[in-house]
Backbone as CSV, one residue per row, in Angstrom:
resi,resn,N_x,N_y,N_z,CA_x,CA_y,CA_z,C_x,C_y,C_z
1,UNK,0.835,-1.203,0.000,0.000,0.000,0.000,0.870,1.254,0.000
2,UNK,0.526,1.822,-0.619,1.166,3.320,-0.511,1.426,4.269,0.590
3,UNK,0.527,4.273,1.280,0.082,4.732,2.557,1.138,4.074,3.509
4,UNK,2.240,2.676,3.617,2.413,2.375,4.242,4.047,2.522,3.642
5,UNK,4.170,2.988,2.824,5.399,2.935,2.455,6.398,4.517,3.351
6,UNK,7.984,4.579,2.871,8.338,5.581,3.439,8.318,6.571,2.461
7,UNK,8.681,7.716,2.834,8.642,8.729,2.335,9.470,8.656,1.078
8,UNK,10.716,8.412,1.657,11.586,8.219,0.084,10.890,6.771,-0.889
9,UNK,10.355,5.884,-0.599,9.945,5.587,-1.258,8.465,5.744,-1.924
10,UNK,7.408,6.657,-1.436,6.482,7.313,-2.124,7.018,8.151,-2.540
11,UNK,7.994,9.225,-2.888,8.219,9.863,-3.610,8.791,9.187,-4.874
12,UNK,9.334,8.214,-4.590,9.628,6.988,-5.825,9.132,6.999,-6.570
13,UNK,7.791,6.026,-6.032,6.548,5.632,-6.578,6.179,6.750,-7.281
14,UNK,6.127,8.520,-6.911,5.281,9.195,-7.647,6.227,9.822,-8.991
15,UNK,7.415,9.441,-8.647,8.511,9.965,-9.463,8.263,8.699,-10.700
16,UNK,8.050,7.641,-10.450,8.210,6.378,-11.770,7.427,6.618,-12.909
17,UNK,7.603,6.230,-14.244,6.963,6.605,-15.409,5.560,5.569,-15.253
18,UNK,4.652,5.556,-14.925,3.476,5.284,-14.645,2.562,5.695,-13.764
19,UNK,1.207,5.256,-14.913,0.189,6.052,-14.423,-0.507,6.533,-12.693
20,UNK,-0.271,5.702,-12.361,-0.310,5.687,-10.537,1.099,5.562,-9.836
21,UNK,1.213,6.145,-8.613,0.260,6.564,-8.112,0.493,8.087,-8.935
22,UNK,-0.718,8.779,-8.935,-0.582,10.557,-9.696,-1.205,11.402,-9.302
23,UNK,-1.595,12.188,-9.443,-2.335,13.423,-8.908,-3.239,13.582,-8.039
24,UNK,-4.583,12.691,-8.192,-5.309,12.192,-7.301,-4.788,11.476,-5.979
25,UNK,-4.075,11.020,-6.374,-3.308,10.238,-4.955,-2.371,11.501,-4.231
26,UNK,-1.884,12.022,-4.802,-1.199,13.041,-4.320,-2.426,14.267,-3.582
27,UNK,-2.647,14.663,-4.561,-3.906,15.336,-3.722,-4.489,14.764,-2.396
28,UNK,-5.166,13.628,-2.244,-4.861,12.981,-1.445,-3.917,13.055,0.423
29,UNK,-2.681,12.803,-0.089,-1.570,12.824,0.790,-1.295,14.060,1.302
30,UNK,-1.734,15.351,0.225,-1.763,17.184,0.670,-2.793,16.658,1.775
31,UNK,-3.704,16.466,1.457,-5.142,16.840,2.458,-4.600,15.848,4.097
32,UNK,-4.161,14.404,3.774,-3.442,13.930,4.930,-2.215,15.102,5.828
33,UNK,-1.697,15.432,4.734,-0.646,16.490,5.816,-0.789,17.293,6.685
34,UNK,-2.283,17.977,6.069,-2.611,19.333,5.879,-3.327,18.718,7.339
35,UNK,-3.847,17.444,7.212,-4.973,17.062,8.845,-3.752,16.852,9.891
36,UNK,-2.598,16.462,9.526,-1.482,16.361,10.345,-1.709,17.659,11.195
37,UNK,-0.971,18.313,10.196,-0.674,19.707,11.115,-1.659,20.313,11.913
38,UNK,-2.894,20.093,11.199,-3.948,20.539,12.283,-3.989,19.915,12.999
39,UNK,-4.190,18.910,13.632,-4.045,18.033,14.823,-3.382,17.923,15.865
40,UNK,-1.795,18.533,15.223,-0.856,18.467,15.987,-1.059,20.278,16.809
41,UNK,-1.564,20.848,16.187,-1.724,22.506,16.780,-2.579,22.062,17.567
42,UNK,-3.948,20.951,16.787,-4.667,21.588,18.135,-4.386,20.459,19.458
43,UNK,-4.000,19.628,19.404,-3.608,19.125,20.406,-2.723,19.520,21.333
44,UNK,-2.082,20.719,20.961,-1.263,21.555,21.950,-1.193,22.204,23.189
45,UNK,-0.501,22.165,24.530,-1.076,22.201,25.747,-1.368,23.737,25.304
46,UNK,-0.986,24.834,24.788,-0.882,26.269,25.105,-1.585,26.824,23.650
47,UNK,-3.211,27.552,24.214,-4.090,27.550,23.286,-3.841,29.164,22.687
48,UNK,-4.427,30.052,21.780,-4.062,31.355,21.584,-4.211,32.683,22.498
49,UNK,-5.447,31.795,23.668,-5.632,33.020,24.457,-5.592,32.585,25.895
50,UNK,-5.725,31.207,25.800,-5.432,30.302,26.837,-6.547,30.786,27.746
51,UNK,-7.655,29.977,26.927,-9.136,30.389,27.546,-10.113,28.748,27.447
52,UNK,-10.550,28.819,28.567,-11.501,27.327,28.683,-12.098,27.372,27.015
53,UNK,-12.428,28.370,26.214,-13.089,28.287,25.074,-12.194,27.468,24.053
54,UNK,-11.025,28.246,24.052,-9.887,27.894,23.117,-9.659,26.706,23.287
55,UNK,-9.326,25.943,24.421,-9.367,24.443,24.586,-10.319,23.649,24.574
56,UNK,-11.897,23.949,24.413,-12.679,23.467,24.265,-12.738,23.427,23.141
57,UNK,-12.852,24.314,22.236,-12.893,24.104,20.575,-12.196,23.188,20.411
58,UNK,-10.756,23.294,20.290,-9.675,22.553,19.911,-10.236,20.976,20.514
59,UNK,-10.601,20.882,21.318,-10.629,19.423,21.732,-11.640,19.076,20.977
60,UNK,-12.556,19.976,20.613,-14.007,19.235,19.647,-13.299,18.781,18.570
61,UNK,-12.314,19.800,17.779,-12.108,19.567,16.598,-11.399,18.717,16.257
62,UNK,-10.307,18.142,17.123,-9.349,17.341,16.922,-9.951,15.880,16.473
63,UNK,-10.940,15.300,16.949,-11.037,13.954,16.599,-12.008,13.978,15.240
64,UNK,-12.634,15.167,14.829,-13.187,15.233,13.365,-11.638,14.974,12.471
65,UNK,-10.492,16.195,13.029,-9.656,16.532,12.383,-8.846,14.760,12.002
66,UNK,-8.916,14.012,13.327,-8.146,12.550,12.916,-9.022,12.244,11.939
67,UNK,-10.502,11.875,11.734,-11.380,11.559,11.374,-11.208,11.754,9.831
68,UNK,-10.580,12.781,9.491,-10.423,13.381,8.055,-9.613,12.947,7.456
69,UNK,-8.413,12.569,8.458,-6.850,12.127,8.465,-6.860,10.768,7.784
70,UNK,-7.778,10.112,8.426,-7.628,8.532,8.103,-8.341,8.304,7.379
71,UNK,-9.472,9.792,6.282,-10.137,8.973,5.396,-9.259,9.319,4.283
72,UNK,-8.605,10.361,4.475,-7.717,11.160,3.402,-6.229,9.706,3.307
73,UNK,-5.691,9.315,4.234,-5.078,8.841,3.916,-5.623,7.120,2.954
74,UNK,-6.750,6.669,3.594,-7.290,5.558,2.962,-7.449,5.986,0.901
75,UNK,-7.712,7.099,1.173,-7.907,7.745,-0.256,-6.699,8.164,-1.073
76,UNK,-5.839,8.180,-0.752,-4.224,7.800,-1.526,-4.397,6.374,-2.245
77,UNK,-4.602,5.779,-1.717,-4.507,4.060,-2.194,-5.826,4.164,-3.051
78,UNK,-7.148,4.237,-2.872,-8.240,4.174,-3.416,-7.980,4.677,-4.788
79,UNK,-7.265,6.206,-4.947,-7.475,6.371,-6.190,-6.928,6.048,-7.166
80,UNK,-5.499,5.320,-6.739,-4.204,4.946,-7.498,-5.303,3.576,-7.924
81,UNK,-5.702,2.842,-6.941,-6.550,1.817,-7.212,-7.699,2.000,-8.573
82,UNK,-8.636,2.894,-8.408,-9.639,3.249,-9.086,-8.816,3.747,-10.677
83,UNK,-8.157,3.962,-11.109,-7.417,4.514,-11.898,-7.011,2.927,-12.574
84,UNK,-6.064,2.214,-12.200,-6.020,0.719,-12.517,-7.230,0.448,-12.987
85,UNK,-8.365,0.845,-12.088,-9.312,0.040,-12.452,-9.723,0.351,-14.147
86,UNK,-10.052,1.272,-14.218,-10.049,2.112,-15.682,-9.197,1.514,-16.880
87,UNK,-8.002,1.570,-16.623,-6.959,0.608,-17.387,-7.506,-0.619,-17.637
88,UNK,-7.544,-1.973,-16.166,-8.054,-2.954,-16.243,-9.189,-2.926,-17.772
89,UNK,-10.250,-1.511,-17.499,-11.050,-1.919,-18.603,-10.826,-1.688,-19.577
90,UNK,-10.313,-0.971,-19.786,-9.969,-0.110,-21.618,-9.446,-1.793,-21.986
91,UNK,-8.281,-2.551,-21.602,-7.689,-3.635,-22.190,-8.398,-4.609,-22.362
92,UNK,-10.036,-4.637,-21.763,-10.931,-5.692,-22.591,-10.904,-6.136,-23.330
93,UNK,-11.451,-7.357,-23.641,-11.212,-7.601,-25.326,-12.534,-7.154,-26.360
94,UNK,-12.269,-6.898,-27.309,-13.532,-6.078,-28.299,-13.692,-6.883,-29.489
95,UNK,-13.406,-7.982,-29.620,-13.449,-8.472,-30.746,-14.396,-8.958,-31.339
96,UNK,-15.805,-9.329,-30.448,-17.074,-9.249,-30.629,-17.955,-8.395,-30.092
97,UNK,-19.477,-8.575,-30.921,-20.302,-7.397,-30.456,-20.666,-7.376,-29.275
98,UNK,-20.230,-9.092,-28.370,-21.037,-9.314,-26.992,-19.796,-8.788,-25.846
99,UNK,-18.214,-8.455,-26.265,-16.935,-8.267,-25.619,-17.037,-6.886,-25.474
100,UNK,-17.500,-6.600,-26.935,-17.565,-4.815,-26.615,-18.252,-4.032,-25.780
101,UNK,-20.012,-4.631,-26.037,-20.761,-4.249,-24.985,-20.397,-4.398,-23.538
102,UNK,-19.798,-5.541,-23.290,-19.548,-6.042,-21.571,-18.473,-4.595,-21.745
103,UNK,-17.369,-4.473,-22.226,-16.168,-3.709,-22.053,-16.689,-2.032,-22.068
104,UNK,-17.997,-1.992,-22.874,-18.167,-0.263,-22.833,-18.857,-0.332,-21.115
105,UNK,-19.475,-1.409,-20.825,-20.328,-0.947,-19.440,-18.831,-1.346,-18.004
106,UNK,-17.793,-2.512,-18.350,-16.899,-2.129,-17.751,-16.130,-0.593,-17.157
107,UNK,-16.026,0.053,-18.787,-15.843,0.878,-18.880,-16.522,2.161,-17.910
108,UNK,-17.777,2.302,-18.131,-18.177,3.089,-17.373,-18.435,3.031,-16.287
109,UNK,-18.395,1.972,-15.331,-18.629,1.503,-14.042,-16.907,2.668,-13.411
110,UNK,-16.151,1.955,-14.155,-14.885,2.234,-13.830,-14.165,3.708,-13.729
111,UNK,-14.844,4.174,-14.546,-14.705,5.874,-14.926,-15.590,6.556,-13.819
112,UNK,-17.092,6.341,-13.611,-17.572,6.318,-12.203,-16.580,6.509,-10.880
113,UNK,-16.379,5.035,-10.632,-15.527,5.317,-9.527,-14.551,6.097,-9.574
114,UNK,-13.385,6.263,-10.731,-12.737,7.152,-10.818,-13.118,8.754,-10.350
115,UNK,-14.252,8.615,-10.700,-14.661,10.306,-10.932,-15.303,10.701,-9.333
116,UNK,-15.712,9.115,-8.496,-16.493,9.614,-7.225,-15.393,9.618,-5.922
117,UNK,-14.222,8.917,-6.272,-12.807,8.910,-5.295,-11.974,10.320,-5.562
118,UNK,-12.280,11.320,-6.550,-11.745,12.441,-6.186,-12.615,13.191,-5.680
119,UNK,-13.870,13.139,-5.487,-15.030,13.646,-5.341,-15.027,13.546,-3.774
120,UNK,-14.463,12.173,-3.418,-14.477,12.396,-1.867,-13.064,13.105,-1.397
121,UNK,-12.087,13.215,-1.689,-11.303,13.699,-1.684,-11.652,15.261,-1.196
122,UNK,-12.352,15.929,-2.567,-12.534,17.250,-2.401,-13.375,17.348,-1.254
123,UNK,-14.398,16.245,-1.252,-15.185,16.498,0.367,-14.440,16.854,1.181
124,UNK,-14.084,15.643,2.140,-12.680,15.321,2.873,-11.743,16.847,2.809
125,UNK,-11.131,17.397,2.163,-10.443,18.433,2.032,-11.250,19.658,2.347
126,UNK,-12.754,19.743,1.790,-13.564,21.186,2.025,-13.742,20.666,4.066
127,UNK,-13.973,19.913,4.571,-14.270,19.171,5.743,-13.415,19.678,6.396
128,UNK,-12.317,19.354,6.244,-10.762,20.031,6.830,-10.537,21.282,6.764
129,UNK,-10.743,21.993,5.937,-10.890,23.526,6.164,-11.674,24.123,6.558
130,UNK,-12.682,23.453,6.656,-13.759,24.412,8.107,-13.010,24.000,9.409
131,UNK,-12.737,22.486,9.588,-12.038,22.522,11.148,-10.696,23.327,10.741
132,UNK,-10.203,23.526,9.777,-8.665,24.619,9.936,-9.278,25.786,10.381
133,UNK,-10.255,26.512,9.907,-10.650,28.131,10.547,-10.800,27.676,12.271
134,UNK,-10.965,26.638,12.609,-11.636,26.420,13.990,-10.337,26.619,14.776
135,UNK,-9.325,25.625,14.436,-7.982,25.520,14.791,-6.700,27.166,14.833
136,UNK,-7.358,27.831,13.401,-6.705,29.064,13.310,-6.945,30.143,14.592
137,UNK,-8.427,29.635,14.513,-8.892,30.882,16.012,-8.686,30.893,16.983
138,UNK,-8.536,29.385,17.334,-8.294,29.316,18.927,-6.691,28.571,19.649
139,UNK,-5.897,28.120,17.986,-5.002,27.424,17.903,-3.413,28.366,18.469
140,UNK,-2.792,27.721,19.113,-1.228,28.117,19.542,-0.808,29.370,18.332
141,UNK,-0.594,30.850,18.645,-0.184,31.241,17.714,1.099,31.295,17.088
142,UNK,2.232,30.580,18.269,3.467,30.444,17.276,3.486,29.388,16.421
143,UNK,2.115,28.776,16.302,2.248,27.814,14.994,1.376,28.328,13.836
144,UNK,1.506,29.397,13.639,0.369,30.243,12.445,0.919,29.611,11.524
145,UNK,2.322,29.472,11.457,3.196,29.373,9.738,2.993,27.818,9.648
146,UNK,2.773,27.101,10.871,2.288,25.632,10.656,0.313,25.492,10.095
147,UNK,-0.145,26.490,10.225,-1.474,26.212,10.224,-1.498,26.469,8.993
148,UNK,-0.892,27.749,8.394,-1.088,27.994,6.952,-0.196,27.683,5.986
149,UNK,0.285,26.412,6.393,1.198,25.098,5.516,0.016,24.737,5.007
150,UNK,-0.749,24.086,6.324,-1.748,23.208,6.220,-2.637,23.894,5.671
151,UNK,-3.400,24.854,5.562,-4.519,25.781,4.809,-3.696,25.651,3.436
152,UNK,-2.845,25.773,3.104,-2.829,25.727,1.829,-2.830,24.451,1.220
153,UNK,-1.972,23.335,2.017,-1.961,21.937,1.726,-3.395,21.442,1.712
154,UNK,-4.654,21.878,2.221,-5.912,21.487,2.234,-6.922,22.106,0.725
155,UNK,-6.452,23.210,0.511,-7.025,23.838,-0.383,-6.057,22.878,-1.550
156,UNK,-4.802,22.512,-1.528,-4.592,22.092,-2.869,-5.108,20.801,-2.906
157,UNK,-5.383,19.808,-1.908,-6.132,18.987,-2.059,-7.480,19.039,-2.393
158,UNK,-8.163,19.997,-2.433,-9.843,20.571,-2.753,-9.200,20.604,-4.265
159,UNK,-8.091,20.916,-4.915,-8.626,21.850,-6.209,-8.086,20.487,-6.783
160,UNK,-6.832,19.616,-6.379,-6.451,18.511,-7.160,-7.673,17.522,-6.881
161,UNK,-9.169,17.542,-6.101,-9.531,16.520,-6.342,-10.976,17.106,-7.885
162,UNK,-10.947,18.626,-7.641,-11.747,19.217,-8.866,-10.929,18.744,-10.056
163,UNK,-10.013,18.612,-10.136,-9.114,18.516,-11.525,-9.694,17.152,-12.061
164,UNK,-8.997,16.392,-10.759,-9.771,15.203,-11.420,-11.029,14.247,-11.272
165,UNK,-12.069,14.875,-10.752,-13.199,15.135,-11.745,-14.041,15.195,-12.768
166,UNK,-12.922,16.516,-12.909,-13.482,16.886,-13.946,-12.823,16.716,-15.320
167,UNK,-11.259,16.113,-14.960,-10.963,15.128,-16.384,-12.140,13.797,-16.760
168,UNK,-12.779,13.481,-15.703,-13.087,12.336,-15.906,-15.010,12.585,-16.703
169,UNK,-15.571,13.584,-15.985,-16.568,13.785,-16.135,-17.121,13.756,-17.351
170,UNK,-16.583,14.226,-18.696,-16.647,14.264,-20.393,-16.987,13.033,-20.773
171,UNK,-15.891,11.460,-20.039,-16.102,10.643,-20.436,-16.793,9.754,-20.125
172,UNK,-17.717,10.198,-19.192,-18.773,9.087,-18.554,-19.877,8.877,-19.001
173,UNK,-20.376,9.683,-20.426,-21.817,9.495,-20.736,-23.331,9.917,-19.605
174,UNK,-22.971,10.589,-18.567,-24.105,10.791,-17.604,-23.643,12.749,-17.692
175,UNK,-24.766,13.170,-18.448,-24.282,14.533,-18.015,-25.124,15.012,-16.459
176,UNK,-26.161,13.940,-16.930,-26.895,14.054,-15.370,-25.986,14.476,-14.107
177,UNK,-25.225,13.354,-14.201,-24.270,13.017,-12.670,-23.125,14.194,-13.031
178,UNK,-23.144,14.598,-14.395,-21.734,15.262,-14.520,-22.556,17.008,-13.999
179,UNK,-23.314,17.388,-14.253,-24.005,18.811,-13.619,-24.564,18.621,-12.235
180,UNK,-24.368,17.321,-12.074,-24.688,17.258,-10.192,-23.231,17.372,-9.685
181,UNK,-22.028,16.827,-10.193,-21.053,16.834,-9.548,-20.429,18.120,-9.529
182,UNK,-20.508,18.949,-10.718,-20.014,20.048,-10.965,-20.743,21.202,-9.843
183,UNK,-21.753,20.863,-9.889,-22.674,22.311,-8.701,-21.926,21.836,-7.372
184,UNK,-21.819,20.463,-7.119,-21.054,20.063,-5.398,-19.877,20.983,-5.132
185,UNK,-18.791,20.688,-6.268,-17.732,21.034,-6.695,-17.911,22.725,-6.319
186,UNK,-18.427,23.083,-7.214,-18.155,24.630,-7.114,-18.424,25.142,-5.824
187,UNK,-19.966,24.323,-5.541,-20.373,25.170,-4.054,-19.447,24.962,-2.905
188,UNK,-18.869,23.604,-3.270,-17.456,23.268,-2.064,-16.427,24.277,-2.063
189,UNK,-16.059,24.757,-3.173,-14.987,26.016,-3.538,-15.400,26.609,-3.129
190,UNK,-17.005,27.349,-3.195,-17.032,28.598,-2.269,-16.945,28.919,-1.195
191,UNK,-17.596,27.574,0.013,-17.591,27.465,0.956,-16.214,27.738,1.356
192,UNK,-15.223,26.738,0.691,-13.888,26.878,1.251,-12.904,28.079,0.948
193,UNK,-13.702,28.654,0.414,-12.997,30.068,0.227,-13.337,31.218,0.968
194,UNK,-14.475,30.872,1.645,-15.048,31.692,2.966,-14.188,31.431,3.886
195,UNK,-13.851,29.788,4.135,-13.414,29.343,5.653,-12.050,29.589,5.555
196,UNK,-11.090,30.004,4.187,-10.087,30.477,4.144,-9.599,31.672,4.682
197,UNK,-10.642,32.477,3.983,-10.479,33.717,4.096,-10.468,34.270,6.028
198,UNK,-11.210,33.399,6.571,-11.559,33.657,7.833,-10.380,33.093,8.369
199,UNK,-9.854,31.813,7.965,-8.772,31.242,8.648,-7.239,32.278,8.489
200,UNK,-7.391,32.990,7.702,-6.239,33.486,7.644,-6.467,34.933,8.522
201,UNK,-7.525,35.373,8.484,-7.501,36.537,9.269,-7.172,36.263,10.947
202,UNK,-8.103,35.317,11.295,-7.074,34.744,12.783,-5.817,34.534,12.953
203,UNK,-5.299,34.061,11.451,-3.921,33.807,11.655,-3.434,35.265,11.487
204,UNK,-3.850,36.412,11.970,-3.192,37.779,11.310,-2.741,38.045,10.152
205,UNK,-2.783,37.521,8.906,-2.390,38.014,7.781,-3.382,39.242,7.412
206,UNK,-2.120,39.987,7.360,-2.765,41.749,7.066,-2.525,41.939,5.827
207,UNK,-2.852,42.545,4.894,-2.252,43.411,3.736,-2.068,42.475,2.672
208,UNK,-2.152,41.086,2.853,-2.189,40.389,1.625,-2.265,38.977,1.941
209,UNK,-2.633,38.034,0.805,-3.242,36.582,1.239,-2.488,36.154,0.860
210,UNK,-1.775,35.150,1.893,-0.710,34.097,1.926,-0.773,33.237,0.489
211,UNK,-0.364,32.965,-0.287,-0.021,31.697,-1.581,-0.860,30.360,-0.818
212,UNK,-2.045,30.402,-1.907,-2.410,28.753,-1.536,-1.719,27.830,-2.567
């Protein structure tokens, strides 16, 4: 599993000339980091104002924040997986009219999942940045530059799981599911561009918005 490997060797893995693990999986592993760091702030004995509130938040948020951690990391492997799966079908055999049919509905089963494992992803990631504004407000402030690692590592996991998506969405034949996924999508961006914007103002950024 990927998830279980070391560092130098997932960077391997993402460095090798093949299709997995790639973007989605990576995206992925941002949104795992990004729950790291939040976790680790808010689990911290010394809160920003060092107020029964501040430690009360933080303690709510922390076990959503694991909660996010371990679906984000299960979702590294899933998508490298789901992606195979896609492959698996394209190499069907087509040589009759009864191979082709089985192989076009292979096909789309497979592109599906593809398209609903970045989909949780971007969940998972918009999820994490509402508990990051929670963490920003009430969180240790000499770890601001740790929180807005993670605010940005969360947001690039939101936009790498829109990417892919929405590579996938063209080829699924459901525009149905493809204008339901797209409205989730966007409204998730907005949301998380509220809880950004708020997260960074706790973190004091004055005069200009940190690089997501």
């Amino acid at each position: 599993m990927l998830a279980h490997k070391t560092v130098q060797e997932l960077l391997d893995a993402f460095s090798a000339p093949t299709p997995t693990p790639g973007g989605g999986s990576a995206a992925a592993l941002a949104g795992a980091i990004a729950a790291s760091l939040f976790a680790m702030v808010a689990a911290m004995p010394k809160t920003k104002n060092g107020t029964p509130d501040d430690r009360a938040a933080l303690d709510a948020a922390h076990p959503a924040i694991m909660t996010l951690r371990a679906m984000l990391i299960e979702l590294i492997d899933h998508d490298a997986a789901a992606y195979d799966t896609v492959v698996a079908a394209y190499r069907l055999p087509k040589a009759t009219d009864e191979e082709k049919a089985a192989r076009k509905i292979a096909i789309g089963r497979a592109m599906r999942i593809a398209t609903d494992v970045p989909l949780q992803t971007a969940r998972a990631a918009g999820a994490l940045i509402a508990q990051a504004r929670i963490v920003a407000e009430h969180g240790n402030a000499n770890a601001k530059s740790d929180v807005s690692v993670g605010v940005g590592l969360a947001m690039n996991a939101m936009s790498g799981g829109w990417f892919n998506c929405e590579a996938n969405l063209g080829s699924l034949g459901d525009d149905a599911y493809a204008t339901e996924v797209r409205a989730e999508l966007a409204a998730l961006m907005t949301a998380c561009a509220t809880q950004v914007a708020s997260a960074y103002a706790a973190l004091g950024w004055k005069g200009h918005t940190p690089p997501n």
